[in-house]
C-alpha positions as CSV (number, residue, x, y, z in Angstrom):
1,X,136.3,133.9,75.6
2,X,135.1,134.5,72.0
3,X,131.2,133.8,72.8
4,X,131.9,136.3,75.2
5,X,130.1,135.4,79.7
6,X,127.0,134.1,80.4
7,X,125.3,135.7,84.0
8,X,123.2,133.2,85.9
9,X,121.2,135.2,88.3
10,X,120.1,132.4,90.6
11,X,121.7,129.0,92.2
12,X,118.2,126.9,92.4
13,X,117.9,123.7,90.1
14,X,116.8,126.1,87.2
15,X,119.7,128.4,87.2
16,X,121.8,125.3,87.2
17,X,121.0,123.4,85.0
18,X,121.6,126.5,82.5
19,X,124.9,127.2,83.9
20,X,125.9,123.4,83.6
21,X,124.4,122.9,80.0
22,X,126.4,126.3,79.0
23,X,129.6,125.4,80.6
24,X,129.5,121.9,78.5
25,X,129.7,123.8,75.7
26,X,132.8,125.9,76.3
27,X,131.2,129.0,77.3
28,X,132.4,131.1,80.2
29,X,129.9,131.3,83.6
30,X,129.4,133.4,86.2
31,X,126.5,132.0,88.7
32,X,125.3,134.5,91.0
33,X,123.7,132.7,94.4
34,X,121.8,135.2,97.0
35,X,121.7,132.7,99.6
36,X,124.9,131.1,101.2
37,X,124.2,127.8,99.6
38,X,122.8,126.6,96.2
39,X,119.8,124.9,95.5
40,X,116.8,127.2,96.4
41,X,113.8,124.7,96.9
42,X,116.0,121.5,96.2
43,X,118.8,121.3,99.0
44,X,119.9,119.5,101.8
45,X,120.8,120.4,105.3
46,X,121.9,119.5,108.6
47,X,119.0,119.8,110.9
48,X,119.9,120.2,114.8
49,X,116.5,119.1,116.1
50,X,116.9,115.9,114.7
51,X,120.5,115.8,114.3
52,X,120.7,114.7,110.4
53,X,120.7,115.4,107.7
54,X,117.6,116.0,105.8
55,X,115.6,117.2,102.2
56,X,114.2,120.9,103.0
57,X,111.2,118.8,100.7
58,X,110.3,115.8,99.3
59,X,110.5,116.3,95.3
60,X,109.7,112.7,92.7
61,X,111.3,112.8,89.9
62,X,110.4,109.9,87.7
63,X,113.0,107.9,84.5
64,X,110.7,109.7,82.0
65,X,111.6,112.8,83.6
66,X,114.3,113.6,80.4
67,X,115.9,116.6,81.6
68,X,116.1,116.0,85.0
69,X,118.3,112.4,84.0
70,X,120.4,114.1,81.3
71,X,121.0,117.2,84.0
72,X,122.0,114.5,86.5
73,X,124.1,112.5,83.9
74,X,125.7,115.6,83.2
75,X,126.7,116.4,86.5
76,X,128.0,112.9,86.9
77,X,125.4,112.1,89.7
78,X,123.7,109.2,88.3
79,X,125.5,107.2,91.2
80,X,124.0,109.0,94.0
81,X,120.8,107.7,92.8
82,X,118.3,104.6,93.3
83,X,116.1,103.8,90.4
84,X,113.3,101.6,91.3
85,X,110.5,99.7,89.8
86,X,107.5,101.5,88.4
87,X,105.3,100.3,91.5
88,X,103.5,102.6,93.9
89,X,102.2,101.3,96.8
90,X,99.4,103.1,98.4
91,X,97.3,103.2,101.4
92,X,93.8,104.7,102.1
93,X,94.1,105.3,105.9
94,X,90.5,106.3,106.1
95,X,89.1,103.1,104.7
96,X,91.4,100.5,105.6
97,X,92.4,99.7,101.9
98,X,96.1,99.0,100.0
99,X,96.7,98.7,96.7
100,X,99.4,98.4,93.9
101,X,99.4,101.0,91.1
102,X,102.1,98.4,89.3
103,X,103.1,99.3,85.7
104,X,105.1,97.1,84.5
105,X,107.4,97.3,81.4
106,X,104.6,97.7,78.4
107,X,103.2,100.6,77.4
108,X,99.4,99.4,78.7
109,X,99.3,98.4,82.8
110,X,97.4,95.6,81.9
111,X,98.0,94.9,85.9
112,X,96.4,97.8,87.2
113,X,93.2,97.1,85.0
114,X,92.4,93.6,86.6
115,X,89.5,94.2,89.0
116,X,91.6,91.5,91.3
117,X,95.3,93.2,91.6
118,X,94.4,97.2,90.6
119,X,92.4,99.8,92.7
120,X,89.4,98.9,94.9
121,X,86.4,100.0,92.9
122,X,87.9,101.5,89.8
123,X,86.1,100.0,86.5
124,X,87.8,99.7,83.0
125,X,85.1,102.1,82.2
126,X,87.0,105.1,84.8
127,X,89.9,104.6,82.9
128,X,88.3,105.0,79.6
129,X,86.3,108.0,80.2
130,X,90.0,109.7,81.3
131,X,90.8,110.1,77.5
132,X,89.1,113.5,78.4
133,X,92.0,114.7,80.0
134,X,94.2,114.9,76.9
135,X,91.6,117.4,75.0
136,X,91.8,119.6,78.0
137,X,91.7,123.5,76.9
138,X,93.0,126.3,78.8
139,X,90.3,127.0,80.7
140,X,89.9,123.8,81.2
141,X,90.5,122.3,85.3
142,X,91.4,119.0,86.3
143,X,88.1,118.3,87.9
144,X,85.8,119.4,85.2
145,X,87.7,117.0,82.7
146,X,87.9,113.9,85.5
147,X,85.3,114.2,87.9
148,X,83.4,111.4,86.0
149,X,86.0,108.9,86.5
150,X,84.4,107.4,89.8
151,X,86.6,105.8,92.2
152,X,89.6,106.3,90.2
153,X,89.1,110.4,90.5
154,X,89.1,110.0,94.4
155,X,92.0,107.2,94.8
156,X,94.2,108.0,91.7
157,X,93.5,111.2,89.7
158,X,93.1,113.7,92.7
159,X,95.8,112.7,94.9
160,X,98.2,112.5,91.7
161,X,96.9,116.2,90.7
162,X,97.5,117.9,94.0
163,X,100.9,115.9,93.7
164,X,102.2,117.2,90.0
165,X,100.1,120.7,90.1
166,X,100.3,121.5,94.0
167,X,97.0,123.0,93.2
168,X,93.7,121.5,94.0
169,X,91.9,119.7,91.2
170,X,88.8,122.1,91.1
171,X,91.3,125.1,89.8
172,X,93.9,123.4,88.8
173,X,94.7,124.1,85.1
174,X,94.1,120.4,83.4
175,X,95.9,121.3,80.2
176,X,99.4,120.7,82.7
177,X,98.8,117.6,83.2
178,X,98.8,116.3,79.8
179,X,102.7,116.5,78.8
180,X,103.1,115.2,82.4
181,X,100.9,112.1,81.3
182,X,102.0,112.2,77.8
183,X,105.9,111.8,79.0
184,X,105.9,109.0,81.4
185,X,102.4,107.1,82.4
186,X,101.8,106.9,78.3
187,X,104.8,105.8,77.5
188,X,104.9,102.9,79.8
189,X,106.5,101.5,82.9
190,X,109.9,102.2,81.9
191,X,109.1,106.0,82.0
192,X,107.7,105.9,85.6
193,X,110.4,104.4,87.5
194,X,111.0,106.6,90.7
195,X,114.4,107.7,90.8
196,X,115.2,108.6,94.4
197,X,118.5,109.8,96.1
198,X,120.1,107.9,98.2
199,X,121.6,110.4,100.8
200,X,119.6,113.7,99.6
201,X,118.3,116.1,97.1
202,X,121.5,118.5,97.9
203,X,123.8,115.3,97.0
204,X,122.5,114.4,93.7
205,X,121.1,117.8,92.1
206,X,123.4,120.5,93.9
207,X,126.6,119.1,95.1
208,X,127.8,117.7,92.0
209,X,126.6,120.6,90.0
210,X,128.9,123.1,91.7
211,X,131.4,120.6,91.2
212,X,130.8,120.2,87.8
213,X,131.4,124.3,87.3
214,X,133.9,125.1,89.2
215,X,135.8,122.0,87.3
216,X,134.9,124.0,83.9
217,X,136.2,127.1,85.2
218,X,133.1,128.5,86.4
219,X,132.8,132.0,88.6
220,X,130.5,130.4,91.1
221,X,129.4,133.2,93.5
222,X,127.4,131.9,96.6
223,X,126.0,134.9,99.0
224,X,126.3,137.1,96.1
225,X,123.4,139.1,94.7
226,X,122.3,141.4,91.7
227,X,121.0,144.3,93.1
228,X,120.5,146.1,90.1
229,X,120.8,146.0,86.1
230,X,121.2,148.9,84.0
231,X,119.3,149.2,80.6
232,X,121.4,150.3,77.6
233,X,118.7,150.3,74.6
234,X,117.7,147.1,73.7
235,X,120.0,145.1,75.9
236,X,121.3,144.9,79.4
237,X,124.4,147.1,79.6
238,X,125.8,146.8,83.4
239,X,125.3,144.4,86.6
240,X,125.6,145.7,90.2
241,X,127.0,142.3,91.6
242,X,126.7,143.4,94.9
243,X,128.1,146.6,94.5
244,X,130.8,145.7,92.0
245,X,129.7,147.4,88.5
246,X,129.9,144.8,85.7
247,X,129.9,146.3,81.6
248,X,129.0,143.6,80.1
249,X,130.5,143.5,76.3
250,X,128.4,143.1,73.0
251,X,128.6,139.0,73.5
252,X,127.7,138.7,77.2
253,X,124.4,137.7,77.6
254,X,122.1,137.1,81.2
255,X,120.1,134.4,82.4
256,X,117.7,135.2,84.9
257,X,116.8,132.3,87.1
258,X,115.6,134.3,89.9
259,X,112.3,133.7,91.9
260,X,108.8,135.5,90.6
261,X,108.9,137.9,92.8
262,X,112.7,139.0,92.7
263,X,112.6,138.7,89.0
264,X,109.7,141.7,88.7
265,X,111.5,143.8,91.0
266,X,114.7,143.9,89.5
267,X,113.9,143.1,85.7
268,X,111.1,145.8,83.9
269,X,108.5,144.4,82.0
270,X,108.6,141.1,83.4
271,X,104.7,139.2,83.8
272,X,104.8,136.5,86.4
273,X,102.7,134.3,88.3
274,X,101.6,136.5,91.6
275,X,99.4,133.4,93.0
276,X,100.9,130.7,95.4
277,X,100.5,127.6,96.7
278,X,101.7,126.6,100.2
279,X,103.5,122.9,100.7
280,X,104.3,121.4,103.9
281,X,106.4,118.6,104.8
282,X,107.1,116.7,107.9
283,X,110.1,114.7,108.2
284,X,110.4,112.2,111.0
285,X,113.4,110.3,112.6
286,X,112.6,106.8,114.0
287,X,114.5,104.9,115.6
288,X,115.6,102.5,113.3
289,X,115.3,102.1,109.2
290,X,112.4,101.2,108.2
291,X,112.1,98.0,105.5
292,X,110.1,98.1,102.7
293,X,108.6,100.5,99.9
294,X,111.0,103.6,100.0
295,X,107.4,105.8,98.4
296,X,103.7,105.5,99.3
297,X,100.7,106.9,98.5
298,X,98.6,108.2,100.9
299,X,94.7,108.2,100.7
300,X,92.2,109.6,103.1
301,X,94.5,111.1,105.1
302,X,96.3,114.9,105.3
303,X,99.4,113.8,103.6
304,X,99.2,112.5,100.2
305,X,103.2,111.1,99.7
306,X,105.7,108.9,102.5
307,X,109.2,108.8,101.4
308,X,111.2,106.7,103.8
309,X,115.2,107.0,103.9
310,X,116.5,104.7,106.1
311,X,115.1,105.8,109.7
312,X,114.1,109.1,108.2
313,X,110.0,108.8,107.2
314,X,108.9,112.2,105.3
315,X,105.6,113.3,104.2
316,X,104.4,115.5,101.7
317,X,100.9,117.7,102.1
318,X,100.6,119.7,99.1
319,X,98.2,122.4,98.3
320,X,98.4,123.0,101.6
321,X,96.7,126.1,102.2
322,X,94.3,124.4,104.8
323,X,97.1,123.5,107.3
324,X,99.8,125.6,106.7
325,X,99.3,128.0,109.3
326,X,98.3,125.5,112.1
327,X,101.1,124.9,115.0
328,X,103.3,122.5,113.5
329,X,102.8,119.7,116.5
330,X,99.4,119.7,115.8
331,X,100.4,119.1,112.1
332,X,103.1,116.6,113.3
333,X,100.2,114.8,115.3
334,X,97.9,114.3,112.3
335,X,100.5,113.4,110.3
336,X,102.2,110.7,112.6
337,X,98.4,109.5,113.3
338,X,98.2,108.8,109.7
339,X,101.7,106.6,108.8
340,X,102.4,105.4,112.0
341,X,99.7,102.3,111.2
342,X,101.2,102.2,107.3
343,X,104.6,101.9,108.7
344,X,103.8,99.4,111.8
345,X,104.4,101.5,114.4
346,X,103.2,102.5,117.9
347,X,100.1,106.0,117.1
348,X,101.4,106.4,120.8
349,X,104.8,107.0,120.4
350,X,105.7,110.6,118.4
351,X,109.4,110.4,117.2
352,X,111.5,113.3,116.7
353,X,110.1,115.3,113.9
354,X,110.8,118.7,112.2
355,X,108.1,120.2,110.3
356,X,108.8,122.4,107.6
357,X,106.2,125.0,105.8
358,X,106.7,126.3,102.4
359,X,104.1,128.9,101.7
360,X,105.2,130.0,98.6
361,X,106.3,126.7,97.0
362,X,105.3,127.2,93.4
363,X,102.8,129.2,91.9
364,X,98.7,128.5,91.9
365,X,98.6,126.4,88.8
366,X,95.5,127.6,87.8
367,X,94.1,128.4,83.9
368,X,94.9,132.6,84.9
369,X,98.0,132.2,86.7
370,X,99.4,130.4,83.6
371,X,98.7,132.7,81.7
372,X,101.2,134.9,83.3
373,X,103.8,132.3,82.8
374,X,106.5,134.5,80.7
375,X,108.1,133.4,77.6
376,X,112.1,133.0,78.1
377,X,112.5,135.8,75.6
378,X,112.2,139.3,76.7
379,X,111.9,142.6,75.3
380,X,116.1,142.4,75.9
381,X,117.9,140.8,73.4
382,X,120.6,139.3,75.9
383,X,118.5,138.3,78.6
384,X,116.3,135.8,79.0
385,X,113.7,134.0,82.1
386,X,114.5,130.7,83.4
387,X,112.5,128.7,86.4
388,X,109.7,126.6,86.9
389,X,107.1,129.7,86.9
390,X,108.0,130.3,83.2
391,X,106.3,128.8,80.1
392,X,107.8,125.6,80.0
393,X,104.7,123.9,78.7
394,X,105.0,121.8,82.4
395,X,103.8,121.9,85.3
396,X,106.5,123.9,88.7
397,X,108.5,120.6,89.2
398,X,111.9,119.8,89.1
399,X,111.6,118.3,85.6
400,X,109.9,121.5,84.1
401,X,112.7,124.1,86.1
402,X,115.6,122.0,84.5
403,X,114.0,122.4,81.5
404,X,113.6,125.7,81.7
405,X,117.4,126.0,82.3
406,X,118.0,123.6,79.4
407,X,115.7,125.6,76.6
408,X,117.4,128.9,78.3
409,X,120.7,127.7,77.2
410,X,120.0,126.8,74.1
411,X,118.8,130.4,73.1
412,X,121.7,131.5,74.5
413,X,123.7,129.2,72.7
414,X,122.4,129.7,69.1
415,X,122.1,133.4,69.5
């Protein structure tokens, strides 16, 4: 083609969403995968020891999430998908306490600031004093801005930190938070719908996706790595695509959507994040669906999220640093010890479960290691850096490594 190939090193939700958004407009793709299947931190698979499918981890992504739902809508996987009311349930399983964090459809929850139907000991005044938050510097963390909030900090602001910034609020960077706050709890209920699969994260945000290139004519390469780029003066001059030697031609440009790690290896001059943050998840097979909330918070406890899928009940611990390398049927135990009240069933009785343990999940998302957060321009003027460990302005979620795939696209596209 005229606008000559785009190169996506990298198959995970990042490097998709940049070969999806190129491939809409008419320009010819090549995704490079290392692994045998797409996806990276966002797939599905068929787990033996429970013998179903299940998420390799739990990931919200919310209706104010814009990229993430015009990346899905792209795809043509807004089918695949439940969007439910902007209600939270949560449970403090220390104290004995539920509550509602209910949004409604306005722009102020004036719900959740009833002392009657919001969160047990949170004042008007703990809300107030979080306006804090939204001047946050970058050496600001989340604990120095919100720490005076009272109960809220404890039953709200922390658990929904650890949550966004997998870090934990006394070094997370604050300044993160605010375009996470800014894009859906500010703008009202309507932006804080959870939007949940209904069969998995591989069905809705990787399936479809590969689908979507290949119907464009898309090179899509699974089990196929870069092993090497050759530097012809300013640019990027040849690939080694696993041992085949690419030339690219004066219009052929790369995206790199490669992990931290792989990216500073193979790429020169490339700053990255070389802090990270462990997340674990434990994902449990009952024996029948369980009715109710399909999300819960969890207070007081060693999880802090329960997403139920029919008789599949998975928890979240994030920040996990203090429980990663324990065995994982002690970490089972706790867990099930945990939901098994919140869910209405027997402590006794530990169902199937398979623990899995991320221990380098996303980067520390401290006020340093953002700092090494690389632009999406380089020192190359056909290559540029796409995933959630770049400067996207969010935090490492879904939402910010679509958008990183989105932005990289578009300086690819008016280059």
């Amino acid at each position: 083609m005229s606008d000559g190939r785009a190169f996506v090193l990298g198959g995970g939700v990042a490097g998709l969403a940049c070969a999806t958004a190129l491939a809409e407009k008419g320009r010819a793709v090549t995704l490079l995968e290392a692994a045998p299947q797409a996806g990276g931190r966002c797939r599905s698979f068929f787990d033996k020891q429970l013998d179903c499918d299940i998420d390799n981890g739990n990931h919200l992504v919310l209706s104010g999430n814009t990229d993430a739902m015009t990346y899905l809508a792209r795809i043509g996987a807004m089918e695949t998908l439940d969007i439910l009311p902007s209600r939270f349930p949560f449970h403090d399983v220390a104290h004995g306490q539920a509550w509602d964090v209910a949004l409604g459809r306005g722009r102020i929850p004036w719900r959740l600031l009833c002392p009657h139907h919001g969160i047990p000991g949170v004042r008007f005044a703990d809300f107030w004093r979080s306006r804090a938050l939204l001047k946050a510097g970058p050496d600001d963390t989340v604990a120095e801005m919100l720490s005076g909030t009272g109960a809220l900090y404890e039953k709200f602001w922390k658990p929904f930190c650890i949550a966004v910034l997998n870090t934990e609020p006394k070094e997370a960077a604050a300044a993160l938070l605010v375009p996470v706050i800014r894009e859906t709890l500010m703008r009202g209920g309507a932006f804080c719908r959870p939007v949940l699969t209904q069969k998995g994260l591989g069905h809705s945000f990787v399936d479809p996706a590969l689908d979507y290139l290949r119907a464009k004519g898309a090179d899509v390469r699974l089990g196929a790595r870069c092993r090497e780029v050759g530097i012809a003066g300013t640019r990027i001059g040849t690939l080694d695509l696993d041992g085949e030697q690419v030339t690219l031609g004066d219009k052929d440009v790369v995206v790199s959507a490669l992990p931290p790690m792989v990216a500073t290896s193979l790429l020169p001059g490339i700053s990255a994040p070389d802090d990270f943050r462990a997340i674990v998840n434990a994902h449990f097979r009952l024996d029948d669906p369980v009715p109710g909330p399909r999300i819960i918070g969890i207070a007081g406890g060693l999880a802090e999220w329960l997403f139920i899928r029919g008789n599949i009940a998975s928890v979240t611990i994030s920040a996990a640093e203090h429980v990663v390398d324990d065995p994982a049927e002690e970490i089972a135990a706790r867990v099930w010890r945990d939901i098994s009240g919140v869910l209405s069933l027997d402590v006794t009785t530990l169902p199937k479960v398979r623990v899995i343990k991320e221990k380098r999940a996303t980067f520390a998302q401290t006020p340093g290691q953002v700092r090494r957060r690389p632009a999406h321009g380089t020192g190359l003027e056909n290559l540029w850096l796409a995933g959630d460990w770049s400067a996207t302005g969010l935090p490492a979620t879904i939402e910010g490594a679509i958008r990183s795939g989105h932005q990289c696209a578009g300086l690819v596209l008016i280059r």
